[in-house]
N, C-alpha and C positions, 0 to 999 in steps of 0.2 A: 704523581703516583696513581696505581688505578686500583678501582673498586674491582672485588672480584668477590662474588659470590662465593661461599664458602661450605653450604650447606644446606638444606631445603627444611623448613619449619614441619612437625607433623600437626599441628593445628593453625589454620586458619586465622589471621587475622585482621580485623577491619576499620584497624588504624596503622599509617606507616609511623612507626616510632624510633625516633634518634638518640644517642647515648655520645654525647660531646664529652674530649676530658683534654684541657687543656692544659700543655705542661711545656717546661722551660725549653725544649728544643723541639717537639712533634706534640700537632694533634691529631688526638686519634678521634675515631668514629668505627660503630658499630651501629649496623640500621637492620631495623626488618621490619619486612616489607613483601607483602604479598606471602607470607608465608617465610619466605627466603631472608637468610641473615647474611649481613653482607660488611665487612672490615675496608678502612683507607687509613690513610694516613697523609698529613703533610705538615713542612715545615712551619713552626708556628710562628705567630706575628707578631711579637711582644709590645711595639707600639699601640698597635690597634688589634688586638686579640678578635674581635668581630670578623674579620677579611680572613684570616685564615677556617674560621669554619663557614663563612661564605666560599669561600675555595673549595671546600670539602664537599659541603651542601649539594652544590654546583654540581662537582665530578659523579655525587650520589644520584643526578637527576630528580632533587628534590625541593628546591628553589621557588617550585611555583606549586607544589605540593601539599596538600592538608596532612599534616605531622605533626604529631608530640615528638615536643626538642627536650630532651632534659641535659645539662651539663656542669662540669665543674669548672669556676673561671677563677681566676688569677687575679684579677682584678683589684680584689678588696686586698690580697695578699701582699701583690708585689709592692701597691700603695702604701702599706705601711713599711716595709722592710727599706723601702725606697726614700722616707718621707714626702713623698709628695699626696699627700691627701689635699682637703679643702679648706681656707682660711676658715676656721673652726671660734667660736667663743666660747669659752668656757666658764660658765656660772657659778658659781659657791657662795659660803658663807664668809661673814665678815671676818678675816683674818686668817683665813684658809685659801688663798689660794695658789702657796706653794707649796700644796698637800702633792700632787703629781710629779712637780719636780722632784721633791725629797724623796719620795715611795718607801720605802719601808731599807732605806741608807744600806744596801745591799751594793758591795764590791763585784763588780767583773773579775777584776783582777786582784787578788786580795791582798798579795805583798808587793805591788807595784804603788810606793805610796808618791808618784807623781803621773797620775792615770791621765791619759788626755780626758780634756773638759767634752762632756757629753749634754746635746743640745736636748732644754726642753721640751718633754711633749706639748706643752702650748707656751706660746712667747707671752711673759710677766703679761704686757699692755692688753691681751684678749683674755686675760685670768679678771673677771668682773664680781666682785664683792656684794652681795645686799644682808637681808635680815632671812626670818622665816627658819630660825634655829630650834632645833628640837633636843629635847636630853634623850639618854638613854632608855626612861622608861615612856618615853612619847609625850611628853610633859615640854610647853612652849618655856624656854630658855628666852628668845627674843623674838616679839613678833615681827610680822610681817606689813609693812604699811601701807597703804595708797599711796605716799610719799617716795615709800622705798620703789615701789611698781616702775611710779612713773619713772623718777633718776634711774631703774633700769633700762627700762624701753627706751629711753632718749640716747644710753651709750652704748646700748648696741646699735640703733638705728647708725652713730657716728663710727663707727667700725665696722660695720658695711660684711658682715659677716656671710658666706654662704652656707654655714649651718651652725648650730650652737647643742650643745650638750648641757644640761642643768643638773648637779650633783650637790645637793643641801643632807647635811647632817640626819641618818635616822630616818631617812624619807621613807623607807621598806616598813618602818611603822604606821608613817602616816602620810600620804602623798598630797595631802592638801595645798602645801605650800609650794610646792614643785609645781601643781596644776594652776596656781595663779599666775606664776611668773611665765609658763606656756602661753596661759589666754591673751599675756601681753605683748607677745615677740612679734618682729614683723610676720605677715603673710608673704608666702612663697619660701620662704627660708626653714628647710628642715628643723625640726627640734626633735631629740632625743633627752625623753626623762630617764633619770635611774630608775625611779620607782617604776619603772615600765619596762626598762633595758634588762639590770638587775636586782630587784629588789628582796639585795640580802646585807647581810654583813661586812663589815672593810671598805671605808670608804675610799683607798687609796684604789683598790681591785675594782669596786662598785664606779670610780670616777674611771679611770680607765677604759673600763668596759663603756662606757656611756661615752664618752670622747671617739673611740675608736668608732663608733657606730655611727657619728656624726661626723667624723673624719673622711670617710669613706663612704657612706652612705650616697649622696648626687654623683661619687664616679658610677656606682656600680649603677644607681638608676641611667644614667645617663646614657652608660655603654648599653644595659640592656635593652634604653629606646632606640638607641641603634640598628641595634639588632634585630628586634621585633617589625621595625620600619621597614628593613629589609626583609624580611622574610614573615610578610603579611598572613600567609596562612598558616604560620605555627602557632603551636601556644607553648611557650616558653616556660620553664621550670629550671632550677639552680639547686646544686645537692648544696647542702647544708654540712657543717662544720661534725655535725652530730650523725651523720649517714641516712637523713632522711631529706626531703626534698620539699623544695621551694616555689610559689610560683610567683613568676615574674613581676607582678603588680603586686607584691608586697615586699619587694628587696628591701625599697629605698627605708623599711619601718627596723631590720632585723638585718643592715647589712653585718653587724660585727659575726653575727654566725656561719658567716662563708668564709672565715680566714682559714681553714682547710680542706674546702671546698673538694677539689681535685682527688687529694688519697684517700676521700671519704668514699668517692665511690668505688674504691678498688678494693674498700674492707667489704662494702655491699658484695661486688664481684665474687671476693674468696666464701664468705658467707654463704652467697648461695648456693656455689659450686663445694665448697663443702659439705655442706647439706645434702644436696643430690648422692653426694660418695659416702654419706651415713658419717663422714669425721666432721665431728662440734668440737673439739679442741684442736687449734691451729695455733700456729707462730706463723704470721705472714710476711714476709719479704718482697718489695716492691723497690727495682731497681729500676730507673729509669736513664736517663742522657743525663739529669743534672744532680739527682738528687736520689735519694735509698729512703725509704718508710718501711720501719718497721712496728708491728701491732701485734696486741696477741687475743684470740676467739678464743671463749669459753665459754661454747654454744650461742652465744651471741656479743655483738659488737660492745665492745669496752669501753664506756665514757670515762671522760675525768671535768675535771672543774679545776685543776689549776694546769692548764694549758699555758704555754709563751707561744708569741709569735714575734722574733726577733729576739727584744730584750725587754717584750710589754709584757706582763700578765693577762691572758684571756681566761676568765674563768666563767665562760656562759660553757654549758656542755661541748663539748668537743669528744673526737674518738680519742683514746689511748693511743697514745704513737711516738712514736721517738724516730725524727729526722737526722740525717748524716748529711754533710756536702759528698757522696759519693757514689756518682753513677757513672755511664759509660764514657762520659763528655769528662771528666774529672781529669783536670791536667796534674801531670807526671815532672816534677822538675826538683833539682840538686839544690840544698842550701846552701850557704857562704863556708860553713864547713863539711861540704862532702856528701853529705845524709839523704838518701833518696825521700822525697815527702809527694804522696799525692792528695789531690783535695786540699781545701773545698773548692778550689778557682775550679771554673768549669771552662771546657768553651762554646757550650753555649748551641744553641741551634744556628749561631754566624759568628766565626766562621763552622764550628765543631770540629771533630775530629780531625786529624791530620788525612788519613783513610777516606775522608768523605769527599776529598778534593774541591774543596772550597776556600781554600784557602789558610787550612791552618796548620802551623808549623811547630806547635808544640806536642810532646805526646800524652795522649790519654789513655785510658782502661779499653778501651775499644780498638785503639791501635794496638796495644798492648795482646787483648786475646785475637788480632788477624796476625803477625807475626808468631804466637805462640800456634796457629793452626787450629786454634779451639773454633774459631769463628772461621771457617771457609772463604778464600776470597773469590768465591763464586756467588756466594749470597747474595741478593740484592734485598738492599732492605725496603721495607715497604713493599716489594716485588719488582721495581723498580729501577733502583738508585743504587749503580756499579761503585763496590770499592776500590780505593786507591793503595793495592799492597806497597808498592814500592815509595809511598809518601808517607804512611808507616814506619815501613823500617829506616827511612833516613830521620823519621824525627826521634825515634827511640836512639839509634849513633850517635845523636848527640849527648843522649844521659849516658851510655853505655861505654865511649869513648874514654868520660874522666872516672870513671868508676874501673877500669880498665878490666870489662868485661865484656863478653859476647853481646851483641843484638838480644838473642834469645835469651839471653840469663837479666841482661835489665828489664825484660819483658815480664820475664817470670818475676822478679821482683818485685812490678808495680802490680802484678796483680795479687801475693802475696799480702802486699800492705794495704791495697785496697779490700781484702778479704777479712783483714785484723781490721779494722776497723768498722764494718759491717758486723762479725760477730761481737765483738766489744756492744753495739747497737742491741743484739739483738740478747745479749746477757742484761741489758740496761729491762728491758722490757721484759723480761721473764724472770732471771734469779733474781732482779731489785725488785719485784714485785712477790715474790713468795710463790712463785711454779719454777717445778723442774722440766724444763727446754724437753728433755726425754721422753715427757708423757705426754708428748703433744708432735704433731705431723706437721713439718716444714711446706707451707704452701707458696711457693715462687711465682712471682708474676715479673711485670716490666719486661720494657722490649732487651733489658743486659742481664737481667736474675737466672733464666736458664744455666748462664756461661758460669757461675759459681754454685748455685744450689749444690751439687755434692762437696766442693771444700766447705760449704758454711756446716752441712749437718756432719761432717765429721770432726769439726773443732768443736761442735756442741754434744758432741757424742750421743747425736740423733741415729735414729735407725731407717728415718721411712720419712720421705718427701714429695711432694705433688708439684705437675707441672701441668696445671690447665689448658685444655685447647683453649683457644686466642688468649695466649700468656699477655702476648706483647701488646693487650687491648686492651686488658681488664677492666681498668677504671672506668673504661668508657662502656661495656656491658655490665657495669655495675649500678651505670647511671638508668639502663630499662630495668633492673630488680629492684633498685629503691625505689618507697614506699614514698607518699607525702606522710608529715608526723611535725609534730610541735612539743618542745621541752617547756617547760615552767617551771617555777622556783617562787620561794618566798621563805626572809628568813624570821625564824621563829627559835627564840633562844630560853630554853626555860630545859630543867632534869628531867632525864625520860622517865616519865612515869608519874609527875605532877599535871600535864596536860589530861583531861580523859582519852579515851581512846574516839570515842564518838566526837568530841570534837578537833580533833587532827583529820580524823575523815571531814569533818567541813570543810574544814580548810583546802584539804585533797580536792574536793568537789568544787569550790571555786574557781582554783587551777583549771581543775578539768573541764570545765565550761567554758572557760574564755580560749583553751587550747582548742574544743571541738567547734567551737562558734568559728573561728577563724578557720577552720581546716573543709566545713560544710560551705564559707562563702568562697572556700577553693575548687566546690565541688562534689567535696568526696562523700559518698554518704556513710552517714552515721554508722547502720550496721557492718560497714567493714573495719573498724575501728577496735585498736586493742590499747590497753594502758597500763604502765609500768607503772607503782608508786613506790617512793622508796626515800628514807630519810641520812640527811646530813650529819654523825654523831661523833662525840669524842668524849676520853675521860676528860673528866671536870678539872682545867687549868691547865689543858691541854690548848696547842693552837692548830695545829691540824686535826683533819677529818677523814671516816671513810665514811661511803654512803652503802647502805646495805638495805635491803627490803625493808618496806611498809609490810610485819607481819603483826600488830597490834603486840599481845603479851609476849611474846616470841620473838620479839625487834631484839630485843637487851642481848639475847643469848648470840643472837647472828653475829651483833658486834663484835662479842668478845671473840667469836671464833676467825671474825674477819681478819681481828686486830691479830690475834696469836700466829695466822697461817702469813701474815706480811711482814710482823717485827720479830716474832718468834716468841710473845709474851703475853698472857694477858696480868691486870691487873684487877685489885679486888675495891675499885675506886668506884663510882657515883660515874652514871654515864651521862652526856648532856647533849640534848638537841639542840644543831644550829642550822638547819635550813629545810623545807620539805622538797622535795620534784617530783612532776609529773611527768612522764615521757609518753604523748598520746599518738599514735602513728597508724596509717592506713594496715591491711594484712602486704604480707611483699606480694610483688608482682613476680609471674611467673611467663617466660616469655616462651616455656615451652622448650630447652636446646631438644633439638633429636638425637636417637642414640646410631654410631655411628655400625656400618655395617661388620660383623665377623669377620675375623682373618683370613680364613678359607686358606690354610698353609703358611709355609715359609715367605718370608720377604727380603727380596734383594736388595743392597744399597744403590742408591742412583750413581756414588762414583767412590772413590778411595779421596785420602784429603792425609798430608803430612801432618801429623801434630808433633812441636816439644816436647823429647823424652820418650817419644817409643818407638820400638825399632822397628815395630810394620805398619804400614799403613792403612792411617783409621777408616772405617768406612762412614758414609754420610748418606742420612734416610732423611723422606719428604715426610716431612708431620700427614700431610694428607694423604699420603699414601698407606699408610696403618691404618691398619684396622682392630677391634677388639679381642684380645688377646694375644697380641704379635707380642715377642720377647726380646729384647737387644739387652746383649751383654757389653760393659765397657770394655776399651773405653770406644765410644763413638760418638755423632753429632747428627742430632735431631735439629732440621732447619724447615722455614715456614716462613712467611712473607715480613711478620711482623715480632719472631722471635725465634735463638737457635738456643740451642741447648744441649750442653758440655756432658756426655754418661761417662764418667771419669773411671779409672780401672778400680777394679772392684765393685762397683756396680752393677746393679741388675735393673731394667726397664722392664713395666711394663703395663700395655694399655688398657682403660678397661671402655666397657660398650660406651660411657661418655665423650669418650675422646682425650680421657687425663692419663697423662702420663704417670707412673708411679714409679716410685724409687725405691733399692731397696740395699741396702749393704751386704754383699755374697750373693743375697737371695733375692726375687721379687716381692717386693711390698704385697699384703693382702688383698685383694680386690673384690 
């Protein structure tokens, strides 16, 4: 697929810097470079995920290049969902070490009472028992002995481990005993403490989290030496799980923070480019080939702290998201009784789509919108890579046939229930959190989001939606706006308002020191640096939490208003804190988009294009050929190398000097 220049920088810049975002069928890339920003794309390499942005690099002419690479990998991801991490040992106390097994006895499936047997996160024989028990109040239960030391070190040595994870009782109070049983483990062989991973509350989350990091952690160093081996004059960076970025020579310390690696940087993306358009309230929609993210901005990016990945709990910072199995690649196929079901099965970037003529013979969402004419089969995606209509429509025949209906009408169906299922997603993340979807601007990205943005914002009875230039890249221009930044945590459980306030800023200041220490041996300097503080709280005999500002006398009140605008209640109970955070990050990087030139009049379509359902023929405009202020009314098709986009009737488009599209229902969106 080829690089093509896309636009000319209006400032000067005197680093070439790359934005990698690597995802279950394409990676994409966004470079600039000499001023000039420049999009590719190719199929990714899920074996060896390095060789596809070697490929990319390559086609970029930048290979032998001094460049900042920053990207989102897969890596840590796919290894856990996969199982295949690293023979792992896992450390505890004496009679605790089928605390991970058990987790907190939570059903899948709740009235299925003969569930199949699910394998534990680490096998009984690496679950390794010693002393160094602490109570509650940080008070030694069972020490810790020279005795016990050794009989440790000797049975890891006989298990021959390549990383180990130590999670002892309360350690977030006192890490002492955690740091003996480190100074004892082999050399060469990772170690991951809690008291360092996460040092809070819950040891079932706390072991977890610490396991995953040591799970994963020598893939992702491994691959990134790879990487960097090959491509000697980058310096390497990794977005982070929380939307701020990594660099390279500290993965192997923090890999569990990269298990959302990838749609982190496409919240940075929406972020940005919402900010430029002056809207800080967004609902984002990220459709890609295998998989839909959705998030929602509220002037800035949303963490949370109980994240899954799979069927783990991650609760180190992560962005707010809620993933679907449902993107372009999402196969379309008939139950045993009749029932059209699309998702999660994907196909994948091999063979994909039936339309991509590689082989695949099932149908998906992408077949689905070239038979319905939403998607052009003139397109070439990437700018590149011809579709295959008529391999399309013969694999949709076959759902369409027992259903005994038209080609087009099974078409319109999967895209239909692929759309219910996407707004179902995106109600998860807006009305289960306590906002109305309405008072917020639908921001569509991914290379398939265009083709539904107007069905999703009229099942949310939205009024106004955004489709940024380079839709179909985001993530990976999200990976030049992210910032470097470090989260910290430490739990601390006592009634708000028994602590002083001067000493909770200690604590804050501790955090914040060891966050900026590591973030200055990155490089960054100090005075660019900004930090969130902000505390863990709940009423008293409560077991969840929300985190609301560090506002000292003022904390109490935030809560209750938190609480009221997400349950709909507050209560007249005793508040309690259970963890502090620090969120310390660079200012965002501003790469500069330029603004694209005036309309200077009407704009003709490049051709006419048949769509499902109407009776004349749609017209079809080049993204780069608008300019700011051009108006299209639906329905028509806005296409571009790396994304098209569906103006459905009733619709109004229209551009402004950025290059974003806007959406508006009857009328044009404000601009």
């Amino acid at each position: 697929m080829c690089a093509r220049p896309i636009t000319n920088m209006t400032a000067s810049e005197s680093i070439t810097v790359l934005g990698v975002d690597t995802g279950g069928t394409f990676t994409d890339f966004v470079l600039l470079r000499d001023g000039q920003l420049s999009v590719h794309k190719v199929l990714s390499t899920p074996a060896r995920p390095e060789e596809a942005i070697l490929d990319g690099t390559g086609a970029l002419g930048c290979l032998n290049r001094e460049l900042r690479l920053v990207h989102g990998s897969t890596v840590a991801t796919n290894a856990v969902l996969e199982g295949k991490g690293v023979r792992t040992v896992y450390i505890c106390n004496r009679g605790l070490r089928d605390v991970l097994t058990i987790g907190r006895q939570q059903r899948a499936e709740l009235f299925n009472l003969q569930p199949d047997p699910v394998p534990p996160p680490v096998p009984r024989e690496l679950c390794v028992e010693t002393g160094g028990r602490l109570g509650a109040d940080g008070s030694v239960v069972e020490p810790l002995s020279q005795d016990d030391l050794d009989a440790l070190a000797a049975r890891v040595r006989e298990l021959n481990p390549e990383a180990i994870a130590i999670n002892l009782l309360f350690s977030f109070l006192d890490d002492r005993f955690e740091r003996a049983v480190e100074q004892v483990m082999p050399e060469g062989v990772l170690v991951s403490r809690s008291s360092a991973v996460l040092p809070e509350q819950g040891e079932y989350e706390r072991g977890i989290a610490t396991w995953l990091n040591a799970y994963v952690g020598p893939l992702m160093a491994n691959y990134l030496r790879r990487l960097t081996q090959r491509l000697p004059h980058a310096h390497v960076a990794v977005m982070q799980s929380s939307g701020t970025t990594l660099a390279a020579e500290q993965v192997h310390k923090h890999s569990v923070h990269l298990l959302l690696s990838g749609p982190a940087g496409g919240l940075a993306g929406a972020r940005y480019l919402g900010s430029l358009a002056g809207e800080e309230r967004l609902l984002s929609f990220d459709m890609g080939g295998t998989s839909t993210d959705v998030a929602l901005i509220d002037g800035d990016i949303r963490l949370t702290s109980e994240g899954h990945v799979g069927r783990f709990p991650v609760t180190v910072p992560m962005v707010d998201m809620h993933t679907i199995g449902a993107g372009g690649g999402s196969l379309a196929r008939l139950d045993p009784g009749g029932l059209l079901l699309v998702g999660p099965e994907s196909a994948g970037a091999s063979p994909g789509p039936a339309c991509y003529g590689r082989g695949g013979k099932q149908a998906t969402v992408t077949d689905a919108n070239l038979v319905l004419g939403r998607l052009p089969d003139k397109v070439r995606l990437g700018g590149t890579h011809v579709l295959d209509p008529a391999a399309a429509r013969q694999a949709l025949e076959i759902i369409a046939r027992p259903m005994g209906v038209s080609t087009e009408e099974a078409a319109a169906g999967v895209i239909r229930i692929a759309n219910e299922h996407m707004v179902r997603a995106l109600r998860v993340i807006s009305l289960e959190r306590g906002f109305d979807p309405r008072e917020f601007t639908l921001f569509c990205f991914g290379g398939a989001g265009g083709l539904h943005v107007c069905a999703l914002a009229e099942a949310l009875d939205m009024r106004k939606a955004m489709v940024p230039i380079h839709a179909g890249v985001l993530s990976a221009l999200g990976m030049l706006v992210a910032e470097p930044g470090r989260q910290r945590s430490r739990g601390l459980i006592s009634p708000l308002g028994d602590v002083p306030g001067h000493e909770i800023d200690g604590h804050f200041d501790a955090l914040s020191d060891e966050a900026r220490q590591e973030l200055e041996e990155e490089g960054v300097s100090v005075g660019d640096l900004r930090e969130l503080r902000s505390l863990d709280l709940r009423y008293q005999g409560q077991s969840y939490t929300l985190t609301v500002p560090w506002r000292d006398s003022a904390t109490g009140e935030l809560f209750h208003a938190a609480h009221e605008r997400r349950y709909g209640h507050r209560l007249d109970m005793p508040v309690e804190m259970v963890a502090l955070r620090v969120d310390v990050r660079a200012r965002p990087r501003d790469p500069g988009l330029p603004r694209i030139p005036d309309s200077g009049g009407e704009i003709s379509p490049e051709y006419h294009t048949h769509a499902y359902g109407q009776s004349q023929p749609v017209p079809v405009f080049q993204r780069e050929s608008l300019g700011a202020g051009h108006r299209i009314d639906g329905p028509a098709v806005v296409v571009e190398s790396v994304a098209t986009t569906w103006i459905a009737p009733g619709w109004t488009a229209l551009v402004d000097p950025s290059g974003t599209i806007w959406l508006g229902r009857g009328e044009p969106a404000p601009v």
